[in-house]
Each structure stands twice: as structure tokens, then as C-alpha cells.
C-alpha positions as CSV (number, residue, x, y, z in Angstrom):
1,X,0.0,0.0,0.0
2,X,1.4,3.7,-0.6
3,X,-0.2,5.9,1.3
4,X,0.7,9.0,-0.6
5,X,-1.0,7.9,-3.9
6,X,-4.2,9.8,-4.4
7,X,-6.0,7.3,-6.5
8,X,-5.8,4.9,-3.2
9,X,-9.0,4.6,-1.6
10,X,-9.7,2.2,1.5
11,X,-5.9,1.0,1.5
12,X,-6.7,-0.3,-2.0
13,X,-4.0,1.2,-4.5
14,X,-6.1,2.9,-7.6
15,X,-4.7,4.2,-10.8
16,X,-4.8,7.9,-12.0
17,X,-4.4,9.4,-15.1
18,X,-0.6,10.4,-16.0
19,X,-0.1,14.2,-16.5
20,X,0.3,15.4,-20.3
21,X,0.2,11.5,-21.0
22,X,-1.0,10.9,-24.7
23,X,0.4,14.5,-26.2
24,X,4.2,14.7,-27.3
25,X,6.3,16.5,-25.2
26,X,7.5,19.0,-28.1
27,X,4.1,19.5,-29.4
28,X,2.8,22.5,-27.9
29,X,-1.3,22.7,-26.4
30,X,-3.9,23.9,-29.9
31,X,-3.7,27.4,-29.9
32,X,-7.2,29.5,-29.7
33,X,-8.9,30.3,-32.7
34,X,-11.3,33.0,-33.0
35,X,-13.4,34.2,-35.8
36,X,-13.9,38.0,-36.8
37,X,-17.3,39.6,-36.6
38,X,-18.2,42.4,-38.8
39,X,-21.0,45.4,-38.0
40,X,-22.2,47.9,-39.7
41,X,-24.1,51.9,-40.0
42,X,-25.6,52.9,-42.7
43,X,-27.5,56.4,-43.0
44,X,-30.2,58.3,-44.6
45,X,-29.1,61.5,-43.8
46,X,-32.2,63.5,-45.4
47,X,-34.5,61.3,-43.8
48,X,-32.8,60.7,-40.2
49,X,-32.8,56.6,-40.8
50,X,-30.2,54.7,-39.2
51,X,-30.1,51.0,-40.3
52,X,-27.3,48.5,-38.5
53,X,-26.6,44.9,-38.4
54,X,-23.8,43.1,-36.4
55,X,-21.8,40.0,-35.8
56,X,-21.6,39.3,-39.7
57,X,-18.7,37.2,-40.9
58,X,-17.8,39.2,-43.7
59,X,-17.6,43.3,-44.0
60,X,-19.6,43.1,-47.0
61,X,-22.4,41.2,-45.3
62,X,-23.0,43.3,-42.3
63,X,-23.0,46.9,-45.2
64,X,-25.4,45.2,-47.0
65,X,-27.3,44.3,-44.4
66,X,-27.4,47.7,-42.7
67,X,-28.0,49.2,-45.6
68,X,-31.4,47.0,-46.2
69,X,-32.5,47.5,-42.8
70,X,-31.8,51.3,-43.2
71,X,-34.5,51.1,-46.7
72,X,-36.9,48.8,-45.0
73,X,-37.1,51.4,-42.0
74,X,-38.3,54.1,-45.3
75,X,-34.3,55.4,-45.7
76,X,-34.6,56.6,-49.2
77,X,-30.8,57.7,-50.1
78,X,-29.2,54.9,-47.3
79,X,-25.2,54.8,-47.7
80,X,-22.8,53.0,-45.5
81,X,-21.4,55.4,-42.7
82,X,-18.8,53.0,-41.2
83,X,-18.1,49.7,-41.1
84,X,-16.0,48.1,-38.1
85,X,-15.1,44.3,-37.1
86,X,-14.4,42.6,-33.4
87,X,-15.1,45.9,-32.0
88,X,-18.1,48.6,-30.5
89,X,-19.8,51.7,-32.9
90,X,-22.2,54.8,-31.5
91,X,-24.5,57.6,-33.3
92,X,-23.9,60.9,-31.6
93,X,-26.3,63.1,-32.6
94,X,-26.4,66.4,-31.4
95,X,-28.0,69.9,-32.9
96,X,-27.0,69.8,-36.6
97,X,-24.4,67.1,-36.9
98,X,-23.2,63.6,-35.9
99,X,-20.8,61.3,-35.9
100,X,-19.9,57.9,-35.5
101,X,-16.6,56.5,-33.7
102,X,-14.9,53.0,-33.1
103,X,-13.7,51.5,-30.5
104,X,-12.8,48.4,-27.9
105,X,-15.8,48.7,-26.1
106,X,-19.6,50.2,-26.0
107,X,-18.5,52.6,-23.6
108,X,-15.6,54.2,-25.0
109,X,-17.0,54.7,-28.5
110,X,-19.5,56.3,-26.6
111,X,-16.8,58.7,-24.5
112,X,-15.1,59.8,-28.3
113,X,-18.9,60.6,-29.7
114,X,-20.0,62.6,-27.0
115,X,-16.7,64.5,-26.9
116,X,-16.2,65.1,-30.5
117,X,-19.9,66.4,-30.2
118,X,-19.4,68.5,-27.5
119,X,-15.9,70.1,-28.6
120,X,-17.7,71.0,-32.2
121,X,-20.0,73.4,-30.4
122,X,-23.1,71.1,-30.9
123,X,-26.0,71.0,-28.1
124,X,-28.2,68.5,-27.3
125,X,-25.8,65.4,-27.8
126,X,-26.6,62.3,-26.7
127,X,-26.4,58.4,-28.2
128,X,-28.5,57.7,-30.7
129,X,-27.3,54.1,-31.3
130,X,-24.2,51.8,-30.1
131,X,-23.4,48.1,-30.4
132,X,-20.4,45.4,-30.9
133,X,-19.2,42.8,-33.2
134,X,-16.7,40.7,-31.1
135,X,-14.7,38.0,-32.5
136,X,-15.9,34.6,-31.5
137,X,-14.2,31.4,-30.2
138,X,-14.1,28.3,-32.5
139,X,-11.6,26.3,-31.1
């Protein structure tokens, strides 16, 4: 009996699993993989109609698709205003103007709208619209 085997239960020696048994030695763990996601803004500036999409696997997927939901919300002249991937957009509108930053996170696209609104004079700014595309595990 050895008392310092932790597969022993009841005096009765028990077998465990050998650590890293079954992978070579030189052959390092599978590496993550992760797949990009693609958003997208389009506008209608004459009429005020924002269309978006997100987590698209290609650029041109997620414009096109903003772009449709931009015409099937009555957009009449809908263009693509940015298009961003594994990352966070907002609308900042304020009196007169937006715009439309990129950034890691929801919250600091945000922070660059409302400041580039605020430092061009404009009143009334405040989010119109912010969401992400973030890259997604696959292995």
C-alpha cells in the first residue's frame, strides 16, 4: 500500500491518469482560434434613418445588411457610414451634426462621440445608437 498515492481509496492502491500523458512532449497545447465579426451603420441622412446589423462574418455582409434595414425602415438615399469588425460603434447626434466613432468597447465609442460632439460646439448630444461585433471562439 502507498499511502501518498491519491488514487488509493480504503488501503486499496487505484490508478490515475498520468499528467500530459498521450500529447508529445515538443508539441505544444492547440492554440485559440477565433473568428472575426463584422458590424455595420448605414444612414439616410435626409431622412434621419439609421439601419445597422452586427456579428456578420464578412464586411460586406453586415454593409449590405445595414444598408437593407436602413431602406426597410423608409431610408430613401441609405449609404454605409462606417463599417467596423471585433469591436463597439455609436451615433452621436447632437443639434446639426453627428458622428460615428470606433472603439474596444460600447462605452468608450460612446466617451469619443460625446466628446467630438461636444468640442464642435453642438447642443443636445446624446447616443443615438451603439453596439459590438466581437470575435468569436471556435476552437
Amino acid at each position: 500500500m502507498y499511502p501518498n498515492n491519491p488514487g488509493s481509496t480504503s488501503g486499496v492502491n487505484g490508478c490515475n491518469p498520468i499528467p500530459g500523458y498521450g500529447r508529445r512532449q515538443d508539441q505544444p497545447p492547440s492554440p485559440e482560434e477565433w473568428e472575426r465579426r463584422w458590424g455595420a451603420i448605414s444612414t439616410s441622412v435626409p431622412d434621419g434613418v439609421l439601419g445597422s446589423s452586427t456579428d456578420r462574418t464578412t464586411k460586406k455582409e453586415a454593409s449590405q445588411l445595414s444598408v437593407r434595414d436602413c431602406q426597410s425602415k423608409g431610408g430613401m438615399n441609405c449609404k454605409v457610414e462606417i463599417a467596423y469588425d471585433n469591436q463597439c460603434a455609436a451615433v452621436i447626434v447632437g443639434d446639426g451634426a453627428y458622428n460615428a466613432p470606433i472603439a474596444a468597447t460600447k462605452e468608450k465609442s460612446i466617451e469619443i462621440g460625446m466628446r467630438t460632439c461636444r468640442d464642435s460646439g453642438l447642443s443636445n448630444c446624446h447616443v443615438y445608437y451603439s453596439s459590438c461585433s466581437f470575435p468569436v471562439r471556435v476552437r
